[in-house]
VEXMAR-441140 format. One record per residue (C-alpha): x, y, z. Coordinates in Angstrom, 2 decimals. Layout:
! residues N
     east    north       up
        X        Y        Z
...
This chain:
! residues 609
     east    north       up
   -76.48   232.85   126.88
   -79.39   231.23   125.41
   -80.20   229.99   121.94
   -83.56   230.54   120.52
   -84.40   227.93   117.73
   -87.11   228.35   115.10
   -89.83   225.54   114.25
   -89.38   224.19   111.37
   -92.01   225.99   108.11
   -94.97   224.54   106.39
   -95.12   224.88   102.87
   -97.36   227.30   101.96
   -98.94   228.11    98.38
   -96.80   230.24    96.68
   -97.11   233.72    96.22
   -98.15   236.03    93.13
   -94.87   238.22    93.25
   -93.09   234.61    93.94
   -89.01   235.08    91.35
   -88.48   232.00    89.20
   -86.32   229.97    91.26
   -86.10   226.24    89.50
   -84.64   224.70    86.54
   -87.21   226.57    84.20
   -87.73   229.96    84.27
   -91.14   230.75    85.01
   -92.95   231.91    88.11
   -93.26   229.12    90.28
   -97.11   229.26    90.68
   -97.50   228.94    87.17
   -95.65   225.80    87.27
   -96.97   224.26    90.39
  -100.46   224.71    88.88
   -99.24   223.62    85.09
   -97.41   220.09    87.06
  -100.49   219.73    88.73
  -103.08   220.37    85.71
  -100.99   218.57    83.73
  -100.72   215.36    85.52
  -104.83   215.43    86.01
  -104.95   215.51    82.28
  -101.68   212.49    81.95
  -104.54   210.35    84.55
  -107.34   210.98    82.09
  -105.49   209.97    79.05
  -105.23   206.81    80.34
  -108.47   206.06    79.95
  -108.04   206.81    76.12
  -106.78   204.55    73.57
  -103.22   204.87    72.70
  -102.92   202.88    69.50
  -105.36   201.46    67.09
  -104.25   197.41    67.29
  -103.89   195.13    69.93
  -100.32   193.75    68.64
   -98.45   196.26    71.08
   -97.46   194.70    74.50
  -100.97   195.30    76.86
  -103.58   196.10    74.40
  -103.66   199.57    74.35
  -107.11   199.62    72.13
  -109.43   199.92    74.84
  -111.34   203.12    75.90
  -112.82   203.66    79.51
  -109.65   200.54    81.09
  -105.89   201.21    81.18
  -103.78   198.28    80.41
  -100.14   197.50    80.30
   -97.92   200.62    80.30
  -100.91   202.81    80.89
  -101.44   201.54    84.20
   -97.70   202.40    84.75
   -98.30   206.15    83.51
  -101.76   206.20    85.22
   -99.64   205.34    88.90
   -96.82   208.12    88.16
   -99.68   210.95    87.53
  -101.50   209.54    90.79
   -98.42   210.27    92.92
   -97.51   213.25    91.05
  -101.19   214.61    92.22
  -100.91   213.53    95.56
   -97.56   215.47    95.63
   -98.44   218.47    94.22
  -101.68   218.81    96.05
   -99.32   218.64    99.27
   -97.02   221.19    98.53
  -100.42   223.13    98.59
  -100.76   222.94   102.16
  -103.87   220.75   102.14
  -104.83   219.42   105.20
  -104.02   215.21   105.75
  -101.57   215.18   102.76
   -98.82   216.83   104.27
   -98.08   213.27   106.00
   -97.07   212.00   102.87
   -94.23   214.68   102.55
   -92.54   215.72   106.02
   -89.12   216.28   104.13
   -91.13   218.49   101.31
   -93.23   217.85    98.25
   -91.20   219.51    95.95
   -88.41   216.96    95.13
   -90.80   214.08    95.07
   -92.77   216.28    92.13
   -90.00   216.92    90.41
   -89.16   212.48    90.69
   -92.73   211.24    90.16
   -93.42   213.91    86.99
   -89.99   212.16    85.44
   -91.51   208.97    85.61
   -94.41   209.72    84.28
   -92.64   211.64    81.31
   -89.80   209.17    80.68
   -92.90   205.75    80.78
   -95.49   207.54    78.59
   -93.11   208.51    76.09
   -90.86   205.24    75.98
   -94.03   204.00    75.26
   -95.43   206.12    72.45
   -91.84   206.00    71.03
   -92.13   202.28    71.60
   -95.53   201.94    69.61
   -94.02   203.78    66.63
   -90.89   202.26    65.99
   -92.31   198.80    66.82
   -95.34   199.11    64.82
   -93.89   201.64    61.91
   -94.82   204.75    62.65
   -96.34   208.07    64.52
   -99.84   206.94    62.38
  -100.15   203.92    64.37
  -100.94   206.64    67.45
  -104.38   206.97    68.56
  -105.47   210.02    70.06
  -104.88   208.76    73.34
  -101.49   208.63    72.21
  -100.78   212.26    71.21
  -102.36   213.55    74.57
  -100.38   211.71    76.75
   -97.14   212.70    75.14
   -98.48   216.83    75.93
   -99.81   216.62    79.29
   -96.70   214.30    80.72
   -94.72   216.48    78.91
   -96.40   219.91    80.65
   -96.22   217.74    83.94
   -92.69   217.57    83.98
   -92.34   221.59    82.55
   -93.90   222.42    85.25
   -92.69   220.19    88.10
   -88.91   221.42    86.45
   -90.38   225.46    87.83
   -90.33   224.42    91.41
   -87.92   225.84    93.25
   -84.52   223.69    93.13
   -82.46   224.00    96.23
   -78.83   222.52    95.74
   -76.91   221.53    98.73
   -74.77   223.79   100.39
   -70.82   223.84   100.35
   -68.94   222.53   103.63
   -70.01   225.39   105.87
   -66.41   225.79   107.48
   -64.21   227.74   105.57
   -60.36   227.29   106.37
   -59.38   230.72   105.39
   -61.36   232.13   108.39
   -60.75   233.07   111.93
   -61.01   230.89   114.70
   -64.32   232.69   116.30
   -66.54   232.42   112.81
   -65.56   229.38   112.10
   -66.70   227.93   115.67
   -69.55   229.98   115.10
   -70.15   227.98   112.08
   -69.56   224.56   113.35
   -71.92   225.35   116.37
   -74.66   226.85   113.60
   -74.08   223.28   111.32
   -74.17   221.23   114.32
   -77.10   222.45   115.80
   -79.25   222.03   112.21
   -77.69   218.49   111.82
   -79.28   217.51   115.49
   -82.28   219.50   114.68
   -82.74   217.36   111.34
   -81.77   213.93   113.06
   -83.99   214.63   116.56
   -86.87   215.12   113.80
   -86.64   212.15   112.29
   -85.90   213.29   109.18
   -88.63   215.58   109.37
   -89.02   219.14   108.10
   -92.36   220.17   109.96
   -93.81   218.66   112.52
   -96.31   216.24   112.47
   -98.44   214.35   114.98
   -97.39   210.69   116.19
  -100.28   208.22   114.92
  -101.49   206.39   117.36
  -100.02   202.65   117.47
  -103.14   200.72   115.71
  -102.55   203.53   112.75
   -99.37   202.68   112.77
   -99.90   199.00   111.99
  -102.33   199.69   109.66
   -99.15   201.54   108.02
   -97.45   198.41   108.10
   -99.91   196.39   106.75
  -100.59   198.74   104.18
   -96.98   199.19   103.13
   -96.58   195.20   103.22
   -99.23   195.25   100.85
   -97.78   197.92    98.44
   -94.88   196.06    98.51
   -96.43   192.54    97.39
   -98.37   194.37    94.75
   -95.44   195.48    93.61
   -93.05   192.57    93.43
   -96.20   190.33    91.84
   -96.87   192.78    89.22
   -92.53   192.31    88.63
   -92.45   188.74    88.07
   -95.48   189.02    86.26
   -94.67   191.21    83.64
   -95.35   188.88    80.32
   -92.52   191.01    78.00
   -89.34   193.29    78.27
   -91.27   196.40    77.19
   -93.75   196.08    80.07
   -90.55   195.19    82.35
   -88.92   198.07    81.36
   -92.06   200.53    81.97
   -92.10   198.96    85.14
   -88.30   199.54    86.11
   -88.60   203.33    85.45
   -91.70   203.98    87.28
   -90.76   202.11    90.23
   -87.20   203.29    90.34
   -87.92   207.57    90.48
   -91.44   206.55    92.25
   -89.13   205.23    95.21
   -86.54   207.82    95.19
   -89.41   210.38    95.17
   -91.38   208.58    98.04
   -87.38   208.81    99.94
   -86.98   212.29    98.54
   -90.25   213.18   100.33
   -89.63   211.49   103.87
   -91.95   208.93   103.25
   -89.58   206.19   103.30
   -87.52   207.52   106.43
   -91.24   207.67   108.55
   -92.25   204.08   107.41
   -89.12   202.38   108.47
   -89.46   204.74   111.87
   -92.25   203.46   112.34
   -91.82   199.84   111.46
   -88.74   199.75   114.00
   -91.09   200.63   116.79
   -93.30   197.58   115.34
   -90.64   195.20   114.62
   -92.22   192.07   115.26
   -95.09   192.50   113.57
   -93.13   193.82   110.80
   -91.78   190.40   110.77
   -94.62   188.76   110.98
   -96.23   191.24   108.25
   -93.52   190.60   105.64
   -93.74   186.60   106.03
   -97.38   186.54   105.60
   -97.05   188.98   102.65
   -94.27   186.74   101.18
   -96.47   183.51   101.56
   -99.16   184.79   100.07
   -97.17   185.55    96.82
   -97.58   181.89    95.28
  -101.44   182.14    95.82
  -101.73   185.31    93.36
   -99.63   183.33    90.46
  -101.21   181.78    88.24
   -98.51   180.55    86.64
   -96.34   178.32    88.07
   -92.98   179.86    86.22
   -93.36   183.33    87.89
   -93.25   180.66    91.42
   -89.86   179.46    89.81
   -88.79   182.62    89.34
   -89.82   183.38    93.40
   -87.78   180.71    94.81
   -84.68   181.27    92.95
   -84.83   184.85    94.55
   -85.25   183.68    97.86
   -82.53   181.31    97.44
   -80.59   184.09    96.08
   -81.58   186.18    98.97
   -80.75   183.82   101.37
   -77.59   183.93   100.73
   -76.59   187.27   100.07
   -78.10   187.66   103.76
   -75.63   185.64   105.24
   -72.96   186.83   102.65
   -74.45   190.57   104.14
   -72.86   188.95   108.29
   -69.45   188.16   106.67
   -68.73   192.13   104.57
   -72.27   193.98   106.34
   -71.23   193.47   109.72
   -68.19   192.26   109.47
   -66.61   193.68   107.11
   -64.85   190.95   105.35
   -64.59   191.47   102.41
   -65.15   187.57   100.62
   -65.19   186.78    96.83
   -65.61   183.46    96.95
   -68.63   182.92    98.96
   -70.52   181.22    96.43
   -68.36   177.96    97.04
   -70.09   177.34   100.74
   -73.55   177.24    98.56
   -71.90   174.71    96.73
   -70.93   173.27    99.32
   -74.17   172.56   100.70
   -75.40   171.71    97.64
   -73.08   169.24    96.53
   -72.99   167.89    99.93
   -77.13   167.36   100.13
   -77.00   166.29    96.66
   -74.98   162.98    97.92
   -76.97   162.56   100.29
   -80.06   162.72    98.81
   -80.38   159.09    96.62
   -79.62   160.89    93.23
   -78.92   157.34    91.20
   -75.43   159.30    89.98
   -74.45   160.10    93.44
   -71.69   157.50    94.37
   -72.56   157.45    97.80
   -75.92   155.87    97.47
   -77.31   157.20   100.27
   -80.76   158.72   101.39
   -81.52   160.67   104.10
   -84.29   162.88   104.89
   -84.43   166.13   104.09
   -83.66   167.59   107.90
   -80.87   165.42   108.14
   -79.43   166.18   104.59
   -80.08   170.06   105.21
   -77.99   170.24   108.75
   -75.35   168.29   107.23
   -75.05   170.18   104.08
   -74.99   173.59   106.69
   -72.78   172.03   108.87
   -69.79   170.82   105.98
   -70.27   174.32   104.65
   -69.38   174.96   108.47
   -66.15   173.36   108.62
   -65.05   174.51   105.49
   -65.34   177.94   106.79
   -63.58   176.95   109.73
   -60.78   175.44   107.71
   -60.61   178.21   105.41
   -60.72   181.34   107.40
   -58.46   179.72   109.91
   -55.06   180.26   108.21
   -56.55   183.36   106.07
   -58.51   185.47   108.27
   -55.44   187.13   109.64
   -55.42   189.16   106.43
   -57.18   192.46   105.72
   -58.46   193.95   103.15
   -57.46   193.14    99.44
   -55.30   190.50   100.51
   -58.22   188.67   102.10
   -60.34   189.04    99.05
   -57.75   187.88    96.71
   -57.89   184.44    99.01
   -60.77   184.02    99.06
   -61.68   184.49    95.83
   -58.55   181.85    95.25
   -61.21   179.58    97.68
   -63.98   180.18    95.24
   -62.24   179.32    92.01
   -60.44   175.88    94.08
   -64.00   174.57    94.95
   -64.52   174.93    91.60
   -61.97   173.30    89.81
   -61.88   170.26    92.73
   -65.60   169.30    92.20
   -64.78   169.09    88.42
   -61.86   167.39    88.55
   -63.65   164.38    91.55
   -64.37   162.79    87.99
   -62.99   159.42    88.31
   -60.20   160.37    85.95
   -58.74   163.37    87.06
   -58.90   162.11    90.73
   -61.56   160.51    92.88
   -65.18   159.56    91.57
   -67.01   161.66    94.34
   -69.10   164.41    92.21
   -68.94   163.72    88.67
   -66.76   166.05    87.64
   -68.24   168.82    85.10
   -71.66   166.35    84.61
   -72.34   167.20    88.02
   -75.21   164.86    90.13
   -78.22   164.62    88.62
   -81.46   163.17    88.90
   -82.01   164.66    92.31
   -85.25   163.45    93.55
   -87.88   165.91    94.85
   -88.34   166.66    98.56
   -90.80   164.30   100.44
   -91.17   165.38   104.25
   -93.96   163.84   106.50
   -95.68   162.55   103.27
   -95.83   165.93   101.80
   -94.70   165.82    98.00
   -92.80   168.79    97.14
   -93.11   167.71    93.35
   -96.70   167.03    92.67
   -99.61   169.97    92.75
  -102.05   170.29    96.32
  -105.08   171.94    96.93
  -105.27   174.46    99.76
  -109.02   176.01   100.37
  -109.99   175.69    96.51
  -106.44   177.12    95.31
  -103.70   175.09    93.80
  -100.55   175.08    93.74
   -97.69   173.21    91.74
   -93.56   172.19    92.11
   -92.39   175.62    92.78
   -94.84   176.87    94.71
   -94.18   174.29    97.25
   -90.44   175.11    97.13
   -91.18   178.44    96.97
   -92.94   178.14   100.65
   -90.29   175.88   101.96
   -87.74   178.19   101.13
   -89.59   181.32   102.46
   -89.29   178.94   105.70
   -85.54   178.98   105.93
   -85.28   182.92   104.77
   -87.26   183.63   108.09
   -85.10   181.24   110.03
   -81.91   183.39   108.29
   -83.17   186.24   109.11
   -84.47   185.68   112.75
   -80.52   184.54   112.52
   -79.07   187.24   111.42
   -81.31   189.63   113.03
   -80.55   188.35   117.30
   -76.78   187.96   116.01
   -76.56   191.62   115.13
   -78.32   192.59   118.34
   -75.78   190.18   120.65
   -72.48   191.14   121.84
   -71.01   189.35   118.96
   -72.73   190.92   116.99
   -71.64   194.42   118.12
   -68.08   193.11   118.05
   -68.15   192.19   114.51
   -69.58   196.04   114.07
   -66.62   197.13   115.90
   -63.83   195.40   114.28
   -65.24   196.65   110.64
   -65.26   199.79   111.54
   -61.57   199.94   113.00
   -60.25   196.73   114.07
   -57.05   198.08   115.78
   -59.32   199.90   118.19
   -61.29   196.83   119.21
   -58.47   194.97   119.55
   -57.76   197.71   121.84
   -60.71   197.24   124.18
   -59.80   193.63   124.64
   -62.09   192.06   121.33
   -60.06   188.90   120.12
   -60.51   190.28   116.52
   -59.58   186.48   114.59
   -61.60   184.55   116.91
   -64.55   187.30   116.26
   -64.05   186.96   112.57
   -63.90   183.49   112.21
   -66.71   183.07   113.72
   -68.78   185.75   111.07
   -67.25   183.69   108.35
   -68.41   179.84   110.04
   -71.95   181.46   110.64
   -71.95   182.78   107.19
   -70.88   179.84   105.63
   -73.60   178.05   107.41
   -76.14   179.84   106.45
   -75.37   179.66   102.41
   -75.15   175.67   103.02
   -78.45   175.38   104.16
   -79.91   177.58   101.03
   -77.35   175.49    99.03
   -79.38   172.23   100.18
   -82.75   173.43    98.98
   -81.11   174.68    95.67
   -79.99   171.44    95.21
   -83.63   169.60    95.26
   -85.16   172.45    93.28
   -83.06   172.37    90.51
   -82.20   168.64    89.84
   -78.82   169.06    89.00
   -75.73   171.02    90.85
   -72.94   171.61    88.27
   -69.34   173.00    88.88
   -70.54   176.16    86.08
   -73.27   176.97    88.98
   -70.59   178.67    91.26
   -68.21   180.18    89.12
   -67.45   183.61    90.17
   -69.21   185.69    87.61
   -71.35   184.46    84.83
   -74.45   186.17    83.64
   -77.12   183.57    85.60
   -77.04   184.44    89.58
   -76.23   183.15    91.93
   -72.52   183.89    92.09
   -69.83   185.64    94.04
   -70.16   188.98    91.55
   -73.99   189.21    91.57
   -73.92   188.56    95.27
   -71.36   190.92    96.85
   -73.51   193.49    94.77
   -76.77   192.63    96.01
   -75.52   193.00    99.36
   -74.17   196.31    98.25
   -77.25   197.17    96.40
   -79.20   196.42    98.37
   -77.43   198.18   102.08
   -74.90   196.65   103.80
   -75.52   195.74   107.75
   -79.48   195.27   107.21
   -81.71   192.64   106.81
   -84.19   194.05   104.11
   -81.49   195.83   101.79
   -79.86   192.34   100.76
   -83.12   191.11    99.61
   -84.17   193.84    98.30
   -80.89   193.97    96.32
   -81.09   190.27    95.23
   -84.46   190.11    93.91
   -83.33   193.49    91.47
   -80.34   191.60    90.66
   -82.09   188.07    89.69
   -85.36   189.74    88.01
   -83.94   191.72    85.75
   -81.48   189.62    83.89
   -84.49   187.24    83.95
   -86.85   189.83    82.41
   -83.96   191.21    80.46
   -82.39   188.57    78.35
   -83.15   189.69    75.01
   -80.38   191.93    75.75
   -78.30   189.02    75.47
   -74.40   189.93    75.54
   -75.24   193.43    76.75
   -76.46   192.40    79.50
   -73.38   192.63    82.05
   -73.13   195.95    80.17
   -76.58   197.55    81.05
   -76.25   196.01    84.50
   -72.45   197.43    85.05
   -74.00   200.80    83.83
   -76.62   200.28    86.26
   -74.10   199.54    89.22
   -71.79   203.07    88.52
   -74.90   205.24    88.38
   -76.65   203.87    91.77
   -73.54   204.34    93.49
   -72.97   207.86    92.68
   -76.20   208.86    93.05
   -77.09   206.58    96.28
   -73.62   204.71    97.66
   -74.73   204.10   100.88
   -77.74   201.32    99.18
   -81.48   201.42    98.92
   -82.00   200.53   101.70
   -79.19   201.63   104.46
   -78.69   201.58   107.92
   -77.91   205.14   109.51
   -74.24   204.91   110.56
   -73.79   204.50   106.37
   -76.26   207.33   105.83
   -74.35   209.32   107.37
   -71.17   208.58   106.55
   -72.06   209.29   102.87
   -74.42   212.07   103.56
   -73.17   213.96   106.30
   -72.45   217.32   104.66
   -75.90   217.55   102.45
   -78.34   215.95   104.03
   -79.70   214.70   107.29
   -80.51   210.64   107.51
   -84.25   209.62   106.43
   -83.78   206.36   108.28
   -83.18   206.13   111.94
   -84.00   203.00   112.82
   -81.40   200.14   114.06
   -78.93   198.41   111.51
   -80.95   195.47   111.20
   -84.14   196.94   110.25
């Protein structure tokens, strides 16, 4: 007997006789053509002036040149356009949707909605008052409004129940495993797919790459940059539904297809990208702000080998980038260091990796025959001992080795091959200052971390370590020494936050026993890292940075917030997990596992892409 399968439809442009189907109840051509007419008009009024003084955030005065949150608004209503206009049918667009158009509307018309009027509600309570609106002002509140009326028609499709009723007989409900099971391979053979689309040829698809490498760098410079929390905020919302529209629509599932094909350039695409990020600053703070994330990152990357692949679960993790740091710090001819000793930077950096090492070695030894909650609850007990010994190495309490709680200070700056790490240098007419040197350093040892992480989750150690997270009685099973396997994710791991720990050291002067405490508002720490890592997508290399640049910019943007702001960021935590637990960006084995019953995985590319 033979099975005849149908090829996935095209959207089409709805009918006249089409029966209200979404949220709203009106005919669903009115309200494709209403999100559509409305979010031409939302573009235009951002060319209009939105207030009548300059003293709100951007200088929203100016006919005929969007500034500050208009720019925001004017992005939302292009990709609302470029949606809409796709679920139309027209010809080269439909690339920009395989999974549909009509979910990404729906996202991209929100934004729009929720950044124009935050900001019109913005202007009048800041500045006392609807009268303070220009014209500009009233029209965008309309046509975003009508934008998101409209996009709200489109049909709404909710998933389906478990298909497999346990009240049935044996033949339908084989019948209707076969029927699911055949749809799920369908979905997953396609990519992720719902029509099909022609395979760009392989210069088109680095010019994809290039171009999304590009998007992305845009994107993170106009983050740091953001002068104000209003503008930050703007900027939060419009990227955050503009990226789950871009995944609703498939986008993001074909980019990472494609960029797993193209993984070396990838590579190479993201590190050029990432050094070119201190030539666009003009400021040197927004730099600072740049290599605190990558140290950040760094670490939550090789936090992301000890629970990602793994699956370790380790709370004190933060003590092996003290450990480095401390450890470089004495080493590096700080006048307070008792040791009074100077090496160069190489040297200092493998030794500060290489004690963090050993103390993983000396630590997981005895522990790492634990599971679960017990092995959290040691080593967060690890985390809070570093602690308290580097404080109490005083001189009083016990030996003078770090200063106890006034840590080492007067760390000198980084000198390698005659190359001053604190003074500015010219490079073809641009200049750059401290940070920015620090900042390119550091992007050094993130690709070394990553190339790292990236052939260890490829190697047969790293498929063990895949094996005993997912069920380590069964590996032990197929003849995988599961503590020898483990302690070696936890040496590697602790390696790898020494040598950040070594350049943290040198870029901020001082290391402190309040820098590793387990949760404090200021990352890095064991809280804010576990959760980038979580945030971000566990087992990959971009979710943990991805996650830890979220988790350091926005307290940094967000600290007039000030004792609310573990509050908004706890709120933050419980919504992203229920509405996307497996990360931002996840491998497929956790895509699944989340989404198995709703929705087939957007991302089918290897765990460590």
């Amino acid at each position: 007997m033979t099975t005849q399968t149908t090829a996935p439809e095209t959207p089409s442009a709805p009918t006249a006789g089409s029966e209200p189907t979404g949220l709203i109840r009106i005919p669903e051509q009115i309200g494709r053509a209403l999100a559509t007419g409305g979010a031409v008009l939302t573009f235009i009024s951002t060319f209009l002036a939105w207030t009548w003084t300059s003293e709100f955030s951007g200088d929203l005065t100016v006919y005929g040149y969007p500034g500050g949150l208009q720019v925001l608004v004017l992005v939302g209503a292009v990709l609302t356009i470029l949606f809409a206009l796709s679920s139309y049918g027209i010809k080269g667009l439909g690339w920009l949707t395989p999974a549909g158009a009509d979910a990404a509307v729906k996202l991209t018309a929100l934004a729009t909605f929720a950044t124009a009027w935050y900001t019109v509600l913005a202007i009048s309570i800041e500045l006392g008052g609807v009268v303070n609106l220009e014209p500009g002002g009233y029209i965008v509140a309309v046509t975003s409004l009508a934008t998101l009326v409209g996009a709200l028609a489109l049909p709404f499709e909710r998933p389906e129940p478990n298909p497999v009723d346990p009240d049935d007989g044996g033949r339908e409900q084989l019948k209707q495993k076969t029927a699911h099971l055949r749809e799920t391979l369908k979905a997953v053979f396609a990519t992720g797919t719902a029509r099909p689309v022609g395979k760009l040829a392989p210069y088109a698809e680095i010019l994809v790459i290039i171009a999304a490498m590009a998007i992305g760098l845009t994107v993170f410079t106009y983050g740091i940059g953001t002068p104000d929390s209003e503008l930050f905020i703007g900027f939060l919302i419009t990227a955050g539904f503009s990226f789950a529209a871009l995944a609703k629509a498939g986008l993001v599932g074909r980019v990472s297809t494609i960029t797993a094909r193209h993984r070396n350039i990838t590579m190479i695409g993201a590190f050029v990208a990432a050094a070119a990020f201190p030539f666009t600053q003009s400021d040197d703070q927004y730099a600072a702000i740049g290599v605190y994330i990558l140290i950040f990152a760094t670490v939550a990357l090789g936090l992301n080998i000890v629970v990602g692949l793994a699956g370790l679960l380790d709370l004190g993790y933060v003590a092996f980038l003290g450990v480095g740091a401390y450890t470089a710090a004495l080493v590096s001819g700080s006048p307070s260091s008792p040791l009074h000793v100077h090496l160069p930077f190489w040297a200092s950096a493998l030794l500060g990796g290489a004690v963090a090492m050993v103390f993983g070695v000396l630590i997981g030894a005895p522990t790492l025959r634990l599971r679960g909650d017990y092995l959290a609850i040691v080593t967060l007990g690890f985390g809070e001992i570093f602690r308290i010994t580097v404080n109490n190495t005083d001189g009083t309490s016990g030996p003078d080795v770090t200063n106890g709680s006034n840590g080492i200070s007067s760390i000198p700056n980084l000198n390698i091959l005659g190359f001053d790490f604190g003074q500015e240098h010219t490079f073809l007419g641009l200049t750059i200052a401290r940070f920015a040197n620090y900042f390119l350093l550091m992007l050094l040892i993130t690709l070394i971390v990553v190339v790292v992480f990236r052939r260890s989750s490829d190697s047969r150690i790293g498929r063990a370590w895949i094996a005993i997270r997912e069920d380590e009685t069964a590996a032990r099973a197929m003849g995988i020494n599961g503590f020898r396997v483990k302690l070696i994710a936890f040496a590697l791991g602790a390696t790898l936050a020494g040598l950040a720990g070594a350049v943290q050291a040198h870029v901020t002067y001082t290391v402190t026993p309040e820098q590793y405490q387990f949760a404090h508002v200021v990352p890095p720490n064991s809280a804010f890292l576990l959760a980038a890592v979580v945030l971000g997508g566990m087992g990959t290399i971009s979710g943990p940075l991805v996650g830890a640049a979220l988790l350091y910019l926005i307290p940094a943007k967000l600290q007039f917030l000030g004792d609310y702001q573990l509050l908004a960021f706890g709120l933050a935590l419980v919504l992203l997990m229920r509405f996307r637990p497996e990360g931002l960006i996840p491998n497929r084995r956790r895509q699944l596992e989340f989404h198995e019953q709703t929705e087939a995985p957007a991302v089918l590319s290897k765990a460590g892409v």
